[in-house]
N, C-alpha and C positions, 0 to 999 in steps of 0.2 A: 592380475599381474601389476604390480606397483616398478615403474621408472626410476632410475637414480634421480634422488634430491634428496630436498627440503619437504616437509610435510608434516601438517596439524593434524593430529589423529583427533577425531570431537564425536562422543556418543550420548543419545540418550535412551534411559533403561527405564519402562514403567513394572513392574512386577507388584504382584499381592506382598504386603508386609509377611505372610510367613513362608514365602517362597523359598528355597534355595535354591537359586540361581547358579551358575557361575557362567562368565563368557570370557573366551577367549582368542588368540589369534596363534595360528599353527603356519609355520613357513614352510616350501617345500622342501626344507633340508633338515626336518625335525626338529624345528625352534621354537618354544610355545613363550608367548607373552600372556601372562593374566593382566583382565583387564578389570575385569567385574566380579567377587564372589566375597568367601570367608577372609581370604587372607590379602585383598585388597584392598586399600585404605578407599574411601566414596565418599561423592557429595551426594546425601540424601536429601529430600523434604517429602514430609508425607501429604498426599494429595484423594481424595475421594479412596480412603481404605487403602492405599498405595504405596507404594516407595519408587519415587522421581529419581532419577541417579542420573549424571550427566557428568560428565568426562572430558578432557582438554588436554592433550600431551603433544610434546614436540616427540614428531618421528623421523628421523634421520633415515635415510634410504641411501647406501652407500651401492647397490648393485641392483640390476633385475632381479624382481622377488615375486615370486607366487605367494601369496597370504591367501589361506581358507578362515575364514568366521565360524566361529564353532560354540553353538549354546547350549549348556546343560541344564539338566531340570533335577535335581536331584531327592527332591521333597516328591509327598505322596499326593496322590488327588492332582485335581486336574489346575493350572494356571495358566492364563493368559497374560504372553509374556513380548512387550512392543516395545521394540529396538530400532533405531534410528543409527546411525553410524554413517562416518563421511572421514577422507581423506582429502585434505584442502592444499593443493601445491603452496608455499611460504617463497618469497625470494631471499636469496643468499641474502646474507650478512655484509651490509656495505662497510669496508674499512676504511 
């Protein structure tokens, strides 16, 4: 359950270079945000056979919101797939 505010949404994604991945966030009102897949722009670097991906968005939180974390594996064979993810309260904006 995410509080009304201000909020840093900051992930990091280790996955195998031929993984497909995708991860997302699902509201409980049927909202999905992509955060990580095909048709999300990412900052990669590749790291021991790897893909680093690491993520930084402003999240506005206008109500009480149930968010679920939801990772896909879409590719065949087995990968090991390490996610890190955090929501950072921000202070308003001083005018």
């Amino acid at each position: 359950m995410l509080d009304p505010g201000s909020f840093e949404l900051t992930m990091r994604l280790s996955v195998p270079r031929d993984a497909n991945v995708e991860v997302w966030l699902r509201s409980g009102m049927s909202f999905t945000i992509g955060l990580f897949g095909r048709r999300v722009p990412r900052d990669c670097r590749g790291q021991n056979g790897r893909d680093v991906c690491t993520l930084a968005i402003p999240f506005p939180q206008e109500n009480s919101e149930e968010w679920t974390l939801v990772v896909g594996k879409w590719s065949s064979g087995r990968a090991v797939v390490r996610l890190t993810f955090a929501f950072t309260r921000v202070p308003p904006p001083q005018n």
